[in-house]
C-alpha positions as CSV (number, residue, x, y, z in Angstrom):
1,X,-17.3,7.4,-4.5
2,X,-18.9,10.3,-3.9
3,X,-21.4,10.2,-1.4
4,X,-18.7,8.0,0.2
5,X,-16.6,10.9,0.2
6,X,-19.3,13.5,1.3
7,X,-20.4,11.3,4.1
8,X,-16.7,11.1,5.4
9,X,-16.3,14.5,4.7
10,X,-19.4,16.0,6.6
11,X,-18.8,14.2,9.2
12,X,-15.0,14.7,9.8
13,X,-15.9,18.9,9.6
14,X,-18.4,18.6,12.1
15,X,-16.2,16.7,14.7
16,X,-13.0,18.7,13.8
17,X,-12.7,21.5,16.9
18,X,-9.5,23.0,16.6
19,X,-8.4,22.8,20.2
20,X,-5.1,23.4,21.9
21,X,-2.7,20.6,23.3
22,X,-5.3,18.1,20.9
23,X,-3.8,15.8,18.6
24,X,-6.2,14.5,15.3
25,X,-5.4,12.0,12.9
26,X,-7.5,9.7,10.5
27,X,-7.7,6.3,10.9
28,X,-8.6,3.7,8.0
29,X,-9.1,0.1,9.0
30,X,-9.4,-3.2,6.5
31,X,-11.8,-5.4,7.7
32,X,-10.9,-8.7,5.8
33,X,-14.0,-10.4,7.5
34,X,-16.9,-8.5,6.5
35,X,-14.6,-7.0,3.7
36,X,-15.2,-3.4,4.2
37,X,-13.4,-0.4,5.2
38,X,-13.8,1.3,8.1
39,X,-12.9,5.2,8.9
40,X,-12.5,6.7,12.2
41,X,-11.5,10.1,13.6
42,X,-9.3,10.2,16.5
43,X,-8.2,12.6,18.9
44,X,-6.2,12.7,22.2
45,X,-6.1,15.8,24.3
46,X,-2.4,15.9,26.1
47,X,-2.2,13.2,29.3
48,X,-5.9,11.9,28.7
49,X,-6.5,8.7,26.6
50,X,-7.5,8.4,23.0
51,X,-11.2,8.9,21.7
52,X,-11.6,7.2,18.3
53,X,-15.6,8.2,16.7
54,X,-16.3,6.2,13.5
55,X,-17.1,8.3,10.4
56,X,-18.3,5.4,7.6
57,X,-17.8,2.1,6.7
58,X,-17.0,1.4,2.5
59,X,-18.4,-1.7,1.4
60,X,-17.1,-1.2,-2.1
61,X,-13.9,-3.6,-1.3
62,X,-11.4,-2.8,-3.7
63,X,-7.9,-1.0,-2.9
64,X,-8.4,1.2,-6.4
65,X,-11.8,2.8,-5.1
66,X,-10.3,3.5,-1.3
67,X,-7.5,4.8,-2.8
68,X,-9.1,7.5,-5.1
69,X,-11.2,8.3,-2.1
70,X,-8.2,8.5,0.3
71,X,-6.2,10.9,-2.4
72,X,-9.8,13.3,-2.5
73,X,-10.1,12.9,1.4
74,X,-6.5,14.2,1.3
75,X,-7.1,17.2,-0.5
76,X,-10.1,18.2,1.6
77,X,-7.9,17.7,4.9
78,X,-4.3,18.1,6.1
79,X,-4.9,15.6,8.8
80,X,-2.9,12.8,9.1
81,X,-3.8,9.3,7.9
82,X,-3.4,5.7,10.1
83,X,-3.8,2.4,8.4
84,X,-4.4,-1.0,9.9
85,X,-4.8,-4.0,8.6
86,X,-2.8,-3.5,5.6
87,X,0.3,-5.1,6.2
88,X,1.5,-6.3,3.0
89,X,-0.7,-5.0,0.3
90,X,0.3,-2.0,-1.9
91,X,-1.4,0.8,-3.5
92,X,-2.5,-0.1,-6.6
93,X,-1.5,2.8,-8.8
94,X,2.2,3.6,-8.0
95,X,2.8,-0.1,-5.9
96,X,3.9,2.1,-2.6
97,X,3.4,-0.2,0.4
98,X,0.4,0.6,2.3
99,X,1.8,-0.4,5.8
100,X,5.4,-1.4,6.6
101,X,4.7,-3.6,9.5
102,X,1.9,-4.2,11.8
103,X,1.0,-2.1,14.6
104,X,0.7,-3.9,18.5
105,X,-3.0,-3.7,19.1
106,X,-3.2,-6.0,15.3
């Protein structure tokens, strides 16, 4: 988990400029096939389109692991966090649902 977590880490504080009129989010894919999971940054600058860089891909496919290195991610940035591909499944500690419904580009 951690060099996971330094990876993602290292990479998100080199691309994270503070910019005006920029929005920034995380975004944490499941990738069923190849049974990974994937972690972009994205950004969107006001009236442009969206620019989506990927940080890591976790091969460790279990919902435990991500989600201990989700909660560290979290206290290492305020950004906010997308998931896709997880429609249906829950967090494994506290049963929350992961995502409510799918998004339109799933």
């Amino acid at each position: 988990m951690i060099s996971d977590l330094q990876v993602i880490t290292k990479r998100l504080d080199a691309l994270f400029v503070r910019k005006r009129n920029v929005r920034y989010w995380l975004q944490v894919v499941d990738d069923p096939y190849d049974q990974t999971y994937n972690f972009f940054f994205d950004s969107r600058l006001k009236g442009h389109r969206e620019k989506s860089v990927p940080l890591h891909t976790i091969t460790h496919y279990d919902l435990a692991y991500l989600e201990t290195v989700i909660i560290s991610l979290k206290k290492h940035t305020q950004l906010s966090v997308l998931y896709e591909g997880f429609t249906g499944q829950h967090w494994p500690s506290n049963y929350n649902i992961i995502q409510k419904r799918r998004h339109w580009d799933e």
